[in-house]
N, CA and C atoms as a LAMMPS dump frame, in Angstrom:
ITEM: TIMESTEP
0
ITEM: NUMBER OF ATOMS
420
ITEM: BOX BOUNDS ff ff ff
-5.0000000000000000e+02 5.0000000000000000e+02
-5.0000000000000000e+02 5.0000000000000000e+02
-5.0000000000000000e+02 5.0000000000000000e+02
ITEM: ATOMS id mol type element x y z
1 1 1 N 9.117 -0.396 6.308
2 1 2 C 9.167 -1.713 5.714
3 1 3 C 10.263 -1.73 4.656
4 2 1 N 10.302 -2.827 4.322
5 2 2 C 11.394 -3.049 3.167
6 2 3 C 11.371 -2.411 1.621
7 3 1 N 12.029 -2.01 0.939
8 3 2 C 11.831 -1.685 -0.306
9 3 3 C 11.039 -3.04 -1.354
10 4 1 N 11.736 -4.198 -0.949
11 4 2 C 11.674 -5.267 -1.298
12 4 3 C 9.532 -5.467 -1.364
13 5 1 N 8.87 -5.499 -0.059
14 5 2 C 7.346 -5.385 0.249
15 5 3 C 6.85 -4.278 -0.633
16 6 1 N 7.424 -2.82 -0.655
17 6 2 C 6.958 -2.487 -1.383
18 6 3 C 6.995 -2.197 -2.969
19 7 1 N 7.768 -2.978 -3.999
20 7 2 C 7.957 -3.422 -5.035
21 7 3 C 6.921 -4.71 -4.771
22 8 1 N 6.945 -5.567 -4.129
23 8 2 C 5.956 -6.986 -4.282
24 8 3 C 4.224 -5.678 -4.022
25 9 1 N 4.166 -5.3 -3.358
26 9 2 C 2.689 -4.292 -3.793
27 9 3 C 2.599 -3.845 -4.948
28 10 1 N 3.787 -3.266 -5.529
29 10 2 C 3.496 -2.796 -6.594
30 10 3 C 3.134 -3.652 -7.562
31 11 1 N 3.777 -4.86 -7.816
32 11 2 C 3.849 -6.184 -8.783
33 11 3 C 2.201 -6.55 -9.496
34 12 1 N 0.772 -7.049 -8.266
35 12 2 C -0.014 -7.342 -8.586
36 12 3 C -0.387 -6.309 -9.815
37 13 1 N -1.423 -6.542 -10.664
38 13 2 C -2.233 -6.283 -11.56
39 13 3 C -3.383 -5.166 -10.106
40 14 1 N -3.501 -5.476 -8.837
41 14 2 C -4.572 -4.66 -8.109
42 14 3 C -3.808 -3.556 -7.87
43 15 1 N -2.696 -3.326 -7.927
44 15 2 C -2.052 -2.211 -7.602
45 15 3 C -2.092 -0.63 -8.331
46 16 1 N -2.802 0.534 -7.947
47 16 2 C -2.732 1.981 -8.375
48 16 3 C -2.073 3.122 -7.104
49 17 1 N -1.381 3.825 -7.552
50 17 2 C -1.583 5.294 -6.842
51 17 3 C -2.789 6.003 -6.829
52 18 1 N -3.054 5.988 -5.208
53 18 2 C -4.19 6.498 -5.118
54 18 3 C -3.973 7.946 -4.404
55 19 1 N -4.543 8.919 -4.186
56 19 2 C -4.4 10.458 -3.592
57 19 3 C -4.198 10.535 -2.442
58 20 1 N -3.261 10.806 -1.622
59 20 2 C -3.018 10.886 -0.424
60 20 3 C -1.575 10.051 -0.378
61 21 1 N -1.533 9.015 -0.523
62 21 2 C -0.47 8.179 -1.012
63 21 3 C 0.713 8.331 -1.01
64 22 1 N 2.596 8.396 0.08
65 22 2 C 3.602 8.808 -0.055
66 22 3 C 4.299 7.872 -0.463
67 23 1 N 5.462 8.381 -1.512
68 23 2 C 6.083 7.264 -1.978
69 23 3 C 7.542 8.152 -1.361
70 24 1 N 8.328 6.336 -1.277
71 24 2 C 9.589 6.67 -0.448
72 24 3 C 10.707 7.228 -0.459
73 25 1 N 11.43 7.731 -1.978
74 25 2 C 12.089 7.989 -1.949
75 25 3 C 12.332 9.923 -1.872
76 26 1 N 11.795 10.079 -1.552
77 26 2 C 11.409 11.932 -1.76
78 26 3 C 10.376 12.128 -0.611
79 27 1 N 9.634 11.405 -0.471
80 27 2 C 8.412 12.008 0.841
81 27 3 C 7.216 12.505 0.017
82 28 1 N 7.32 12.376 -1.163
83 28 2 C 6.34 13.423 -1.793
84 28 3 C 5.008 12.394 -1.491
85 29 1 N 3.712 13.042 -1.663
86 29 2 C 2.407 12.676 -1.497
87 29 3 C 1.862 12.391 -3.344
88 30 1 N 1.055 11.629 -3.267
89 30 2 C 0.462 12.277 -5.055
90 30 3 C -1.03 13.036 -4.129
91 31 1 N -1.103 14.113 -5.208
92 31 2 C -2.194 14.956 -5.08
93 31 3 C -3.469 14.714 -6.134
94 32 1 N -2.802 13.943 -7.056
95 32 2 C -4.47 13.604 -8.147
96 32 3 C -3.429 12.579 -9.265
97 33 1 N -4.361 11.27 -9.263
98 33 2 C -4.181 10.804 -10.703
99 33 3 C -4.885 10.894 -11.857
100 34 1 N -4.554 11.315 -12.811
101 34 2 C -5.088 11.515 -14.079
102 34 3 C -4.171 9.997 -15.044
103 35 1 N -4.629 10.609 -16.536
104 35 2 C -4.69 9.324 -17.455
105 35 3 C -2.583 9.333 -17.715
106 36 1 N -2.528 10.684 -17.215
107 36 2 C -0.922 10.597 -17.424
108 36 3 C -0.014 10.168 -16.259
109 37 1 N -0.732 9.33 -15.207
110 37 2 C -0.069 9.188 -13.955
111 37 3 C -0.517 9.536 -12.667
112 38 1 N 0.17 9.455 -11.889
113 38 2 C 0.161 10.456 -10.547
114 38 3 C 0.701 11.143 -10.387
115 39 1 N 0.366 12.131 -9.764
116 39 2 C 0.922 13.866 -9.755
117 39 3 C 1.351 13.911 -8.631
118 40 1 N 3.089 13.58 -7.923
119 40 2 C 3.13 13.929 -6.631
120 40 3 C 3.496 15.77 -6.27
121 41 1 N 3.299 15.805 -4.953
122 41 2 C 3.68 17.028 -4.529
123 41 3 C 4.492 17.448 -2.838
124 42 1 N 5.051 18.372 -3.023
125 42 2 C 6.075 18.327 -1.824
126 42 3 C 4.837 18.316 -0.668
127 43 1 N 4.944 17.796 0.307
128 43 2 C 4.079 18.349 1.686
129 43 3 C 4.365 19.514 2.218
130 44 1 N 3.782 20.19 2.918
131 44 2 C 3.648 21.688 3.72
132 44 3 C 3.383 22.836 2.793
133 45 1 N 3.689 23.764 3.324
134 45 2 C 3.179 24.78 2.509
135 45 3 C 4.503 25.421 1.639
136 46 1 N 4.219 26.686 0.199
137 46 2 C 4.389 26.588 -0.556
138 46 3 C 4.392 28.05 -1.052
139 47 1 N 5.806 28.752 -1.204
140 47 2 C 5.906 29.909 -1.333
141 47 3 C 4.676 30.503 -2.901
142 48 1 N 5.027 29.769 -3.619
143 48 2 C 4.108 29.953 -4.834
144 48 3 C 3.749 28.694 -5.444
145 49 1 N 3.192 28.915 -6.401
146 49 2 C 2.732 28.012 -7.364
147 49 3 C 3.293 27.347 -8.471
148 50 1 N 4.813 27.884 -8.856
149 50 2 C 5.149 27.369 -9.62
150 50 3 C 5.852 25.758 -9.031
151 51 1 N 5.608 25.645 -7.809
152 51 2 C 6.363 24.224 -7.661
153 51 3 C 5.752 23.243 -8.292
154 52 1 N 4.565 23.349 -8.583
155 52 2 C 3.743 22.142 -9.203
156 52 3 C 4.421 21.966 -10.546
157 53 1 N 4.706 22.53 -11.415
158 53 2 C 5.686 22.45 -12.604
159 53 3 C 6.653 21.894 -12.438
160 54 1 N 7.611 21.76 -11.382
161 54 2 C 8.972 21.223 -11.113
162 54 3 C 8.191 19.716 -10.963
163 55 1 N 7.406 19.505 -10.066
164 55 2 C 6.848 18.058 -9.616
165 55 3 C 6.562 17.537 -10.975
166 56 1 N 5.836 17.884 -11.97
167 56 2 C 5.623 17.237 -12.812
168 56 3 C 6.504 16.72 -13.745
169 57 1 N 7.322 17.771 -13.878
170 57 2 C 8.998 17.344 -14.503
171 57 3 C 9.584 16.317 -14.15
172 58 1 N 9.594 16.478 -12.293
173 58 2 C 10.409 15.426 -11.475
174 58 3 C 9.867 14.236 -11.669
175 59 1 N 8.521 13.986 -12.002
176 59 2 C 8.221 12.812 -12.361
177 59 3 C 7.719 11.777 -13.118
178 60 1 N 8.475 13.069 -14.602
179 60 2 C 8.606 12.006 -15.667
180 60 3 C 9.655 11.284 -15.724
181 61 1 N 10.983 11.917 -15.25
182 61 2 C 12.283 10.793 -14.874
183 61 3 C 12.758 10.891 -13.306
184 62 1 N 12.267 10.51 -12.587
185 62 2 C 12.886 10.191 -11.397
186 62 3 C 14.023 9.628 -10.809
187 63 1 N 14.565 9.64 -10.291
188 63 2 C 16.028 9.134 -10.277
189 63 3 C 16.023 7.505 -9.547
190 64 1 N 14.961 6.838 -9.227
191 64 2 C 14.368 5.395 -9.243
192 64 3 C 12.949 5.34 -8.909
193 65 1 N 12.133 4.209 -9.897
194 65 2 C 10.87 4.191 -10.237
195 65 3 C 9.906 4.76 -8.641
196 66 1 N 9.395 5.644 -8.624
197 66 2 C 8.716 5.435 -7.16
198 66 3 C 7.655 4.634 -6.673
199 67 1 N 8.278 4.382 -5.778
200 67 2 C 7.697 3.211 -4.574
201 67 3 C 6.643 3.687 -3.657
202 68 1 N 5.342 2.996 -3.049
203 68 2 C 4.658 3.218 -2.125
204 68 3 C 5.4 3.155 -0.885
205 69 1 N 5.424 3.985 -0.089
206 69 2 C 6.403 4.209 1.674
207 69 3 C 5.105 3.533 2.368
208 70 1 N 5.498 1.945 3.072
209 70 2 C 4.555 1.471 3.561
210 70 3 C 4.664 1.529 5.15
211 71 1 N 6.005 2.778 5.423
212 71 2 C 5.265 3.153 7.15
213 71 3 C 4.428 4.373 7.53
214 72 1 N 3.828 4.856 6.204
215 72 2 C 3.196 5.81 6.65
216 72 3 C 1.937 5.286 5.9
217 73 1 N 1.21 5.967 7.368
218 73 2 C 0.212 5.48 7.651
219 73 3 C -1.255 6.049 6.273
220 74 1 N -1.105 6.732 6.117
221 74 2 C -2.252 6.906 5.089
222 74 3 C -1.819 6.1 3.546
223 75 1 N -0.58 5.857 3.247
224 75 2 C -0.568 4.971 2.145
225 75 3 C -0.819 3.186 2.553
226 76 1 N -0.829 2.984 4.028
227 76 2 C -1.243 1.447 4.555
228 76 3 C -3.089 1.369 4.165
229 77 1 N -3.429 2.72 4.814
230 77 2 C -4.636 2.516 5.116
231 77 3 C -5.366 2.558 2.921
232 78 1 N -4.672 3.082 2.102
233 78 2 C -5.268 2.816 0.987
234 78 3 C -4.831 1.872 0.125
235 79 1 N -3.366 1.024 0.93
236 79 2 C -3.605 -0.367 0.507
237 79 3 C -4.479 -1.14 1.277
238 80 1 N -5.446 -0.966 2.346
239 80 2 C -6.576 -1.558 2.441
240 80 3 C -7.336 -1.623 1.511
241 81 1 N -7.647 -0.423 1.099
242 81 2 C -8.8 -0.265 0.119
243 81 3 C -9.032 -0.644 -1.275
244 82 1 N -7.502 -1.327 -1.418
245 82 2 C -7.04 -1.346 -2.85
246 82 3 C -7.218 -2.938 -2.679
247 83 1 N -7.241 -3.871 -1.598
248 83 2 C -7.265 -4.954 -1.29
249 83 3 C -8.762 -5.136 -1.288
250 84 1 N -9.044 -4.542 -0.667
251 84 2 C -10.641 -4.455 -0.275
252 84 3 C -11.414 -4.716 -1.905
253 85 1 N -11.019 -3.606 -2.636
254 85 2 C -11.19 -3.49 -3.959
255 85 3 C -11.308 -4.762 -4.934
256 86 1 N -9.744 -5.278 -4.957
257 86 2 C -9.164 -6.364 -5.558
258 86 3 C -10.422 -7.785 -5.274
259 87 1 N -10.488 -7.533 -4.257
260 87 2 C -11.007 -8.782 -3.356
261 87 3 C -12.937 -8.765 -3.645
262 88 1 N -13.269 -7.686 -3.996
263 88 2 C -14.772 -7.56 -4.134
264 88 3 C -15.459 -7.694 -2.838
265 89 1 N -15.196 -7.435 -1.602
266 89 2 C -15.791 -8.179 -0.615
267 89 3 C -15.5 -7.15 0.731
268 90 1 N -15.462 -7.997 2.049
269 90 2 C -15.785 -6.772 3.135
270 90 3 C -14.338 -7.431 3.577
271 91 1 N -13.25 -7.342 3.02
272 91 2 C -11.829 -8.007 3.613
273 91 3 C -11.151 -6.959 4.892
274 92 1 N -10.676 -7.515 6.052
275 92 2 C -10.244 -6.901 6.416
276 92 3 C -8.818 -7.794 7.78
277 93 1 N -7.999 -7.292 8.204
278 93 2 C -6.959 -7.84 8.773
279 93 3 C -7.221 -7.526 10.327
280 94 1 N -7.222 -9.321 11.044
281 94 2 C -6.888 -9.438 12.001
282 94 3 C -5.703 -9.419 12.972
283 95 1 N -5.416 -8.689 14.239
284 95 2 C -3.941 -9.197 14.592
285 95 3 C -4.564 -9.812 15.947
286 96 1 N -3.924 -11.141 16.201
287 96 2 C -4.517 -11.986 17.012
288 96 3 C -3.154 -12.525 17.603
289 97 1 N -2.906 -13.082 18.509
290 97 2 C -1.712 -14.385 19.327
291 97 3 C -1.504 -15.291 18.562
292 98 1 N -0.595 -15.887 18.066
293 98 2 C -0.781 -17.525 18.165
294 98 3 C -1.027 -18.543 18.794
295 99 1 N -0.456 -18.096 19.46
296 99 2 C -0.618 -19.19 21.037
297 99 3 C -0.91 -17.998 22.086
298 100 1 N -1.214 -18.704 23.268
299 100 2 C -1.603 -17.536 24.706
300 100 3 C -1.264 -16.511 24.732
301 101 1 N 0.256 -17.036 25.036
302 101 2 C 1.334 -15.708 25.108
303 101 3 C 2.386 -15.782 24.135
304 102 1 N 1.776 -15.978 22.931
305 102 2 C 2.753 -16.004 21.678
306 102 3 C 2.897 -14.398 21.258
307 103 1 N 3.438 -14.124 20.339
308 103 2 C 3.473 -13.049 19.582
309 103 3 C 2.448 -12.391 18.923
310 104 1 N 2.204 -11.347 18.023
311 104 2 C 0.754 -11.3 17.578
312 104 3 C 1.321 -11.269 16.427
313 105 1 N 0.116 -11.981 15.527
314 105 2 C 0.404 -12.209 14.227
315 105 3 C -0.955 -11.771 13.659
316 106 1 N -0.632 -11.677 12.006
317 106 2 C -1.788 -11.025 11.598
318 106 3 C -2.254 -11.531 10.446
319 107 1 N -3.619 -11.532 10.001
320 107 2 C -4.509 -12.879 9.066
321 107 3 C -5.246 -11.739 8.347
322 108 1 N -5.491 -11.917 7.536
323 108 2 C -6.464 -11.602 6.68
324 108 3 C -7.764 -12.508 6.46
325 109 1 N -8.903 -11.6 6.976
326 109 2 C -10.69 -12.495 6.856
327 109 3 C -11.482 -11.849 6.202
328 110 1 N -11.984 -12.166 6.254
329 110 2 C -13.876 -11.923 5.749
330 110 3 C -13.751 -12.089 4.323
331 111 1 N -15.442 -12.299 4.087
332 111 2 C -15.73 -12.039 2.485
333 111 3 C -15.357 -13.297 1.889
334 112 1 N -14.529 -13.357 0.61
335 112 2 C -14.509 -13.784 -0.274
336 112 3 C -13.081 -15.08 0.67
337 113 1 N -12.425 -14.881 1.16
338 113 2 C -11.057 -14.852 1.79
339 113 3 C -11.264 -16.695 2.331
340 114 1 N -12.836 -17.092 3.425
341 114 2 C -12.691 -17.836 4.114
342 114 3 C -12.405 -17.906 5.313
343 115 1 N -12.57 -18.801 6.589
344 115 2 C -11.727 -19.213 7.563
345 115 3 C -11.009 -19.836 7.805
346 116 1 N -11.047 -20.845 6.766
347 116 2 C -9.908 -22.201 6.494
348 116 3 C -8.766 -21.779 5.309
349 117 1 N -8.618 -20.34 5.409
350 117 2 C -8.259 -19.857 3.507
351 117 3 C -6.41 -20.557 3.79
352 118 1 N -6.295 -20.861 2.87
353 118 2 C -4.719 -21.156 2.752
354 118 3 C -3.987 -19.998 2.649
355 119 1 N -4.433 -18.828 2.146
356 119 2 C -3.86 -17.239 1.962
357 119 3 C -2.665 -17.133 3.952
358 120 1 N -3.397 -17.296 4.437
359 120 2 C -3.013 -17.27 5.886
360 120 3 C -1.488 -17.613 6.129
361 121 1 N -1.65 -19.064 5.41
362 121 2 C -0.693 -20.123 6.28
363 121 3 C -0.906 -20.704 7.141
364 122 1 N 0.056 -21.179 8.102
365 122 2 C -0.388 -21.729 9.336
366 122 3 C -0.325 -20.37 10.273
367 123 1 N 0.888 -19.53 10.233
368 123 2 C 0.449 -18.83 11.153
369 123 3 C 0.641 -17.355 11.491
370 124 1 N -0.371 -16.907 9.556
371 124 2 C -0.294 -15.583 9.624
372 124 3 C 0.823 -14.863 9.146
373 125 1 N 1.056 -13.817 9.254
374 125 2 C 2.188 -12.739 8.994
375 125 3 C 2.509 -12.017 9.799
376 126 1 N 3.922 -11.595 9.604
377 126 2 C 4.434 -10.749 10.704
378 126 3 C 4.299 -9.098 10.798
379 127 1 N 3.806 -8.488 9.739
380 127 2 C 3.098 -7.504 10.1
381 127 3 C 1.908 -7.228 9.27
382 128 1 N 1.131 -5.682 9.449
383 128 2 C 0.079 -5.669 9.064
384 128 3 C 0.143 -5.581 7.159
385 129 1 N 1.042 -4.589 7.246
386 129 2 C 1.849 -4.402 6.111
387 129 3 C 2.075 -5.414 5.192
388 130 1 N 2.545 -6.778 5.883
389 130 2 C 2.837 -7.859 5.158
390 130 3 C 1.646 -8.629 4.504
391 131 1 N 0.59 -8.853 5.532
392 131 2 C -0.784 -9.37 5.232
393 131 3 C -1.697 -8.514 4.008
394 132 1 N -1.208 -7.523 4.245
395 132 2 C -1.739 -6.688 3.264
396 132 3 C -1.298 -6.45 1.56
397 133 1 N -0.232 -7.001 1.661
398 133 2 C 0.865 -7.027 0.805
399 133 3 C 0.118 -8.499 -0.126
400 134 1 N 0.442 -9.268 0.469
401 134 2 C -0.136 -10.893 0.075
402 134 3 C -1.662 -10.736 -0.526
403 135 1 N -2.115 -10.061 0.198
404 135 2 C -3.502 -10.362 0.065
405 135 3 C -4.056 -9.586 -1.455
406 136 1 N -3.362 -8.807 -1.263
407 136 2 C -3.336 -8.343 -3.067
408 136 3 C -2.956 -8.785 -4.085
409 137 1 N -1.597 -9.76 -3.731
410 137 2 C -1.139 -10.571 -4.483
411 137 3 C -2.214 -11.866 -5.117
412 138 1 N -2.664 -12.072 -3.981
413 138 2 C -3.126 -13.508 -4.078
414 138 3 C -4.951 -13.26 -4.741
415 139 1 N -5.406 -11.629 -4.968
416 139 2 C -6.805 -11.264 -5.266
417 139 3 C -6.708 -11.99 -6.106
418 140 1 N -8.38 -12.543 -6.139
419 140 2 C -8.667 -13.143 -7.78
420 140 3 C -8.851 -12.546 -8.407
């Protein structure tokens, strides 16, 4: 996805780094947030232990603010949860047609959200990513 989507995730007030979580510019994962941040760390394995010291260094100045990487898949699936969260409720994203043989587009339902919700539009979003994006925006 765009850098652009994931800066607008970051924007809401519902937005945290949560554990598991890759942000884009490095690949790194965070491994635990505490009161001083998130702690990312390289993926795979790891001649010793002192790399965790370099990570923490690396990310008190980073060389641009880090971003959530919204094509991988375990940081999508905990902006569900962070939506889910935001939202108080059982929210979750449909991808449906528009028409017969239209394209598939994708809505955000349940809970708190509505079936008539204006959040939607007329007709949805173009990816899951995107719906997910909005829908945090727009939490009460």
């Amino acid at each position: 996805m765009t850098a652009t989507l994931a800066e607008r995730a970051m924007a809401p007030g519902g937005f945290r780094w949560l554990p598991g979580m890759r942000e884009t510019y490095s690949g790194y994962r965070v491994l635990y947030v505490d009161e001083c941040g998130p702690c990312f760390v390289r993926p795979g394995p790891s001649p010793d232990r002192r790399w965790l010291n370099n990570v923490t260094t690396w990310l008190t100045g980073p060389p641009t603010p880090p971003t959530p990487d919204l094509n991988d898949p375990l940081t999508v699936l905990a902006l569900l949860l962070l939506v889910r969260d935001a939202w108080r409720s059982d929210v979750y994203i449909e991808a449906r047609p528009v028409l017969r043989r239209g394209p598939v587009r994708w809505f955000v339902r349940g809970g708190a959200v509505g079936p008539n919700s204006q959040l939607n539009g007329r007709n949805g979003f173009a990816s899951e990513v995107e719906a997910l994006v909005v829908a945090l925006e727009c939490a009460p």
